[in-house]
C-alpha positions in Angstrom: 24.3 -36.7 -34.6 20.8 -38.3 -34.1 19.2 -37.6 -30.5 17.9 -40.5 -28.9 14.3 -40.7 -27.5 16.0 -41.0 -23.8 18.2 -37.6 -24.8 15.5 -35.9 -25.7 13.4 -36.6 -23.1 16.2 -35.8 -20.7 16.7 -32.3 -22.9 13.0 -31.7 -21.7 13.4 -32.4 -18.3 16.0 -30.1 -18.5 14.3 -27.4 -19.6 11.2 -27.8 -17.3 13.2 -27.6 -14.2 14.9 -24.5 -15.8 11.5 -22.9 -16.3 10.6 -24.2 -13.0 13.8 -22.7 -10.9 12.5 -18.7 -11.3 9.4 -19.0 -9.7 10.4 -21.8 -7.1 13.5 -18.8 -5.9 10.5 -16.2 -5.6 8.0 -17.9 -3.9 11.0 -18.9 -1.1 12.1 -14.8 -1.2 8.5 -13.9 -0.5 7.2 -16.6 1.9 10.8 -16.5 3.8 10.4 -12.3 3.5 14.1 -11.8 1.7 13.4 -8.5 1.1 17.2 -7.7 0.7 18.9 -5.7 -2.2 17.9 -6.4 -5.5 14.9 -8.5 -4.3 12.8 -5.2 -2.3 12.1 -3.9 -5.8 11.4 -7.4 -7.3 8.6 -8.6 -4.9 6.9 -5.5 -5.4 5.9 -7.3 -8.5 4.6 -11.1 -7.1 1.4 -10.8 -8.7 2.8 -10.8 -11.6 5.0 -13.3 -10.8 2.2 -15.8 -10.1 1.1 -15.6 -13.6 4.1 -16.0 -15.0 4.5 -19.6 -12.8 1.5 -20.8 -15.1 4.1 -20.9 -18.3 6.4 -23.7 -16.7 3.5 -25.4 -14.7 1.5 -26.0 -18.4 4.8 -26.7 -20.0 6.1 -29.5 -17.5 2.4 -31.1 -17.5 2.4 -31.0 -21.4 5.9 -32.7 -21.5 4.4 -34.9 -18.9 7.3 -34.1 -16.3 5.8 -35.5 -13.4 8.3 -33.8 -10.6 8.9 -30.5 -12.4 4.6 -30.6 -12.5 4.8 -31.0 -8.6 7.3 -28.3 -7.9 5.7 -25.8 -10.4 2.1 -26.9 -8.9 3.9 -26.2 -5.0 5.3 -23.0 -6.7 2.0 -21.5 -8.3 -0.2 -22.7 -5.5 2.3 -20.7 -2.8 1.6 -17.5 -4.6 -1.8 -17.7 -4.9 -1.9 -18.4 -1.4 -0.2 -14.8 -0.7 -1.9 -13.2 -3.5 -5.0 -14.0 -3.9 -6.8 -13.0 0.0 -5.9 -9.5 -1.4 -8.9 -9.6 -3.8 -11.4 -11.4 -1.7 -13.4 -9.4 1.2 -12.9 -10.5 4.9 -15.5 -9.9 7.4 -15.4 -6.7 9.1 -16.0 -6.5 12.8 -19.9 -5.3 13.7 -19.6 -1.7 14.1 -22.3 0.9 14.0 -20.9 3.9 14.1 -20.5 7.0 12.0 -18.6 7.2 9.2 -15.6 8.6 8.2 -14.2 9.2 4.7 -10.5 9.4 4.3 -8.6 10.5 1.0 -5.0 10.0 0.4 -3.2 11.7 -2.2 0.8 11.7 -3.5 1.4 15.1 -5.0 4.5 14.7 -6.1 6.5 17.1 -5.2 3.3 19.7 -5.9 2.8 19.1 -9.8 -0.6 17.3 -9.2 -3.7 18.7 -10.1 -5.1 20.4 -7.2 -8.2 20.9 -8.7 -9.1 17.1 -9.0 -8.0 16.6 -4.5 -10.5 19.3 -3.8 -13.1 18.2 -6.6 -12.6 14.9 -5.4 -13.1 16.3 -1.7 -16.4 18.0 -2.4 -18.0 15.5 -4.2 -17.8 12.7 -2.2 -17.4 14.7 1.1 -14.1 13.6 2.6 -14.1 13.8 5.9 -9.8 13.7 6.1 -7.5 14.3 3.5 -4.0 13.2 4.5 -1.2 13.9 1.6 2.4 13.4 1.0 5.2 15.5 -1.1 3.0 18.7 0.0 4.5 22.4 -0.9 3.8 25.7 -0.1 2.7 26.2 -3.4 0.2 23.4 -3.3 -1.4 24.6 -0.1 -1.6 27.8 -1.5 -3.5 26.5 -4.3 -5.9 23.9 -2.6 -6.8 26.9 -0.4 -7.3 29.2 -3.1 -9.8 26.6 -4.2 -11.9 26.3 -1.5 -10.2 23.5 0.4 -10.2 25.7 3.5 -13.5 25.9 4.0 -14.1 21.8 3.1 -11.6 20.8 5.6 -11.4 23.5 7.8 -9.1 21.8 10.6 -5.9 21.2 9.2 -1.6 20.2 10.7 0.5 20.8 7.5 4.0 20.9 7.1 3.9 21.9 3.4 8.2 21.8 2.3 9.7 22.8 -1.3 10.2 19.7 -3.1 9.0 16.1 -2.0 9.6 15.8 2.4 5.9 17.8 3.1 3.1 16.3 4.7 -0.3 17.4 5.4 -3.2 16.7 7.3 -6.9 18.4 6.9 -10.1 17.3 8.6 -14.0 18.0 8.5 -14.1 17.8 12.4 -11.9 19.5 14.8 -8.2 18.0 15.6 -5.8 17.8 18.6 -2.1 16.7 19.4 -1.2 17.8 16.0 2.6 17.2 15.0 5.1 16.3 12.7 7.7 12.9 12.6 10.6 13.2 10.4 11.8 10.0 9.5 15.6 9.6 9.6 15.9 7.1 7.2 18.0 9.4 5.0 16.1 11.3 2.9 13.8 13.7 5.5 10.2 13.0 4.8 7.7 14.0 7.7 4.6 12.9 8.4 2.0 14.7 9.5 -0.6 13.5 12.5 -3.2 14.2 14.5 -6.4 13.2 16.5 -9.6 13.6 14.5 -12.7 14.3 17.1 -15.8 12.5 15.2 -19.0 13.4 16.5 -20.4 9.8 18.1 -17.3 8.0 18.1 -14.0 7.5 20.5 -11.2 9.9 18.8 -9.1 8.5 15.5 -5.4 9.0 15.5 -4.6 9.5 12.0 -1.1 10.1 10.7 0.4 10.4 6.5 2.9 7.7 6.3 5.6 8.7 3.6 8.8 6.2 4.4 11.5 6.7 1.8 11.5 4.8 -1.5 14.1 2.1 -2.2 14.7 3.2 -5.6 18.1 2.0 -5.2 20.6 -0.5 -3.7 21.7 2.0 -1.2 18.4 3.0 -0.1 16.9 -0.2 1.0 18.2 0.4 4.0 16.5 3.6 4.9 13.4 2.3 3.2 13.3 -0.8 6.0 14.5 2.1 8.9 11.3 4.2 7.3 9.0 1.0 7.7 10.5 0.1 11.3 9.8 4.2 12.8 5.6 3.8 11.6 3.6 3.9 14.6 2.3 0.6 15.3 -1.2 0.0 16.0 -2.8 0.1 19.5 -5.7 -2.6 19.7 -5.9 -2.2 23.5 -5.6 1.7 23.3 -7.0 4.3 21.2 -8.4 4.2 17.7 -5.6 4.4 14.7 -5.2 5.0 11.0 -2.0 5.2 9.1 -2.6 6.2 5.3 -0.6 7.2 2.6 2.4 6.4 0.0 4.4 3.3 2.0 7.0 2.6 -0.9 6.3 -1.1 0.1 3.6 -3.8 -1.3 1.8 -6.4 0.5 5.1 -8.6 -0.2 7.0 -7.1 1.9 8.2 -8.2 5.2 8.3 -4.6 7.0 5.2 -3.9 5.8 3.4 -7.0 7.3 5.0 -6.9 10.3 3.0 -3.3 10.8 0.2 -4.9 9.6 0.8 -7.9 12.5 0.5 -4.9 14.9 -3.1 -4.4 14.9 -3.8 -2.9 11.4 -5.5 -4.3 8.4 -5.1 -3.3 4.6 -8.4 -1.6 4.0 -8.2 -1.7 0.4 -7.0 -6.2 0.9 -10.2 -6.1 3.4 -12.7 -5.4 0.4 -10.7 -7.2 -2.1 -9.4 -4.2 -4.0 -6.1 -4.8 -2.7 -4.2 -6.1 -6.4 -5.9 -2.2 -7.8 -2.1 -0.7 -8.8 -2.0 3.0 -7.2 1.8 3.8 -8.8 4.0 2.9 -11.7 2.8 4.1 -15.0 0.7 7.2 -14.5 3.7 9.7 -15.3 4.6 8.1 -18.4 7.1 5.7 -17.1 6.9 2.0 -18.8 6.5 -0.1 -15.5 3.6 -2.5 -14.6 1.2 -0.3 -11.9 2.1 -2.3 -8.1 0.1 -1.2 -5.1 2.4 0.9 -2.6 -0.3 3.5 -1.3 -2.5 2.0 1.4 -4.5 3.0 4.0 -4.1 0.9 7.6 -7.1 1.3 10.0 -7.1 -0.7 13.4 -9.0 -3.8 13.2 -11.6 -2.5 15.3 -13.0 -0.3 12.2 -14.6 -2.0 9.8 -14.0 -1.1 6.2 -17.0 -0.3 4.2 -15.5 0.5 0.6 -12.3 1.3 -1.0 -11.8 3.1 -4.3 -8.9 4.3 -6.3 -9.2 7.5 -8.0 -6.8 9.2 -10.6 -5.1 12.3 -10.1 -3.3 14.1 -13.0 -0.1 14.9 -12.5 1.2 12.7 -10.1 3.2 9.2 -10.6 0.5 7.9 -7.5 -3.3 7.6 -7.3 -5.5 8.8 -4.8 -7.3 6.1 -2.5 -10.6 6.5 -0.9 -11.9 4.6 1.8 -14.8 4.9 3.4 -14.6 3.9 7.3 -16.9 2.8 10.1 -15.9 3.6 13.6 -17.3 2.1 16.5 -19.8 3.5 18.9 -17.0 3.3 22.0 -14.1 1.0 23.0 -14.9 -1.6 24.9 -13.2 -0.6 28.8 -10.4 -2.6 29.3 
């Protein structure tokens, strides 16, 4: 049977608005933030997603399909729009204070290499070293290494297996303690204030909510997100750094963000740099779900992410300025 020029065109408008339908569902899930089920995992992955919306946007303007070019135009250019500020630098607010360097690190579960934290540590003289899935076998060895005397002040909580957390600083600490999260699977997180010479005190605090590697986890993962300690613009000084299990296209996640932090590694445009995924062998594009959160009165000087055998996670470095004093209120 012989197609007709009308049947094939309507074939390829057919198959434009097919190509078309994918992205136009995922831009809606991440602008409307539907992080439910299936989708949590899935968003983790929008940048990729927005260069996959290039395929039906050069296919529908090769076929000269004038609407399915519109939509997949709307489609690609929402994306960007939620993408793209991550790998741009903002301005940073006018601070002259000292500076602080602050190292996060996933251990998982103690199998990375604690010779490359406290290399790491010495090198580029980390002021506080906040890590997750800490164990009494990994303190033992970051000690034995010479961590103690780098980062003499320390609030640990080291735990067999992956609920551990840890704190150690250059300068002396207060109000140290321990959250556990009651998500369902029992990470803590350990916190304290950081006393830096010349500069109002830093809360800092190892953020570890639990992972939604699963359909029935998603909802501990957004109880996880929910129980982080929001920011405190017209109070003390705050950062929250470590493994969040959540990208920049997730609704929880923002919404902390929308308390008074910002994305130090989004603020210097290294915020796309994947910091989990395939480091441990497993086939899976690298997202970015480590992140360090410092109150918008600290301006963010640099942000570098740093391998660490052993671990599924890389490290992430930022290098902080603090403010002289707060303004009184």
């Amino acid at each position: 049977m012989k197609i007709t020029d009308a049947g094939r065109r309507r074939i390829g408008t057919a198959i434009c608005w097919f190509a078309v339908a994918p992205g136009a569902g995922w831009a809606l899930a991440r602008v409307a933030g539907l992080d439910r089920g299936p989708l949590v995992q899935l968003l983790a992955f929008t940048p990729y997603a927005l260069l996959g919306t290039l395929v039906p946007l050069l296919l529908a303007l090769a076929l000269r399909r004038r609407w399915p070019a519109v939509v997949a135009a709307v489609v690609t250019t929402t994306l960007v729009a939620v993408v793209a500020p991550r790998a741009l630098p903002s301005t940073q607010p006018a601070v002259t204070g000292p500076t602080v360097r602050l190292l996060t690190a996933n251990l998982l579960a103690g199998a990375a290499d604690p010779a490359t934290v406290v290399d790491l540590v010495r090198t580029e003289r980390v002021d506080v070293l906040v890590v997750q899935e800490f164990t009494p076998s990994a303190q033992a060895e970051l000690d034995r290494l010479g961590l103690d005397r780098l980062l003499p002040y320390r609030h640990l909580n080291p735990v067999v297996g992956t609920p551990g957390s840890g704190l150690y600083a250059r300068h002396p600490i207060s109000g140290g303690g321990i959250r556990t999260l009651r998500g369902g699977w029992g990470f803590t997180q350990a916190y304290a204030t950081v006393a830096v010479p010349g500069a109002p005190e830093v809360r800092v605090e190892s953020a570890h909510p639990a992972a939604p590697y699963a359909l029935d986890q998603t909802g501990h993962w957004r109880t996880d997100l929910a129980a982080q300690p929001p920011a405190t613009p017209q109070g003390a000084l705050s950062v929250l750094a470590g493994d969040f299990n959540a990208t920049l296209d997730h609704g929880p996640l923002r919404a902390l963000l929308r308390t008074g932090y910002v994305d130090a590694a989004a603020a210097v445009g290294a915020g796309l740099v994947g910091t989990w995924g395939p480091y441990d062998g497993d086939r899976i594009p690298p997202v970015t779900i480590d992140h360090v959160l410092v109150d918008r009165r600290i301006a963010v000087r640099d942000v570098s992410v740093r391998p660490l055998p052993g671990s599924d996670h890389r490290m992430i470095l930022a290098e902080l300025a603090l403010p002289h004093a707060l303004p009184r209120p």
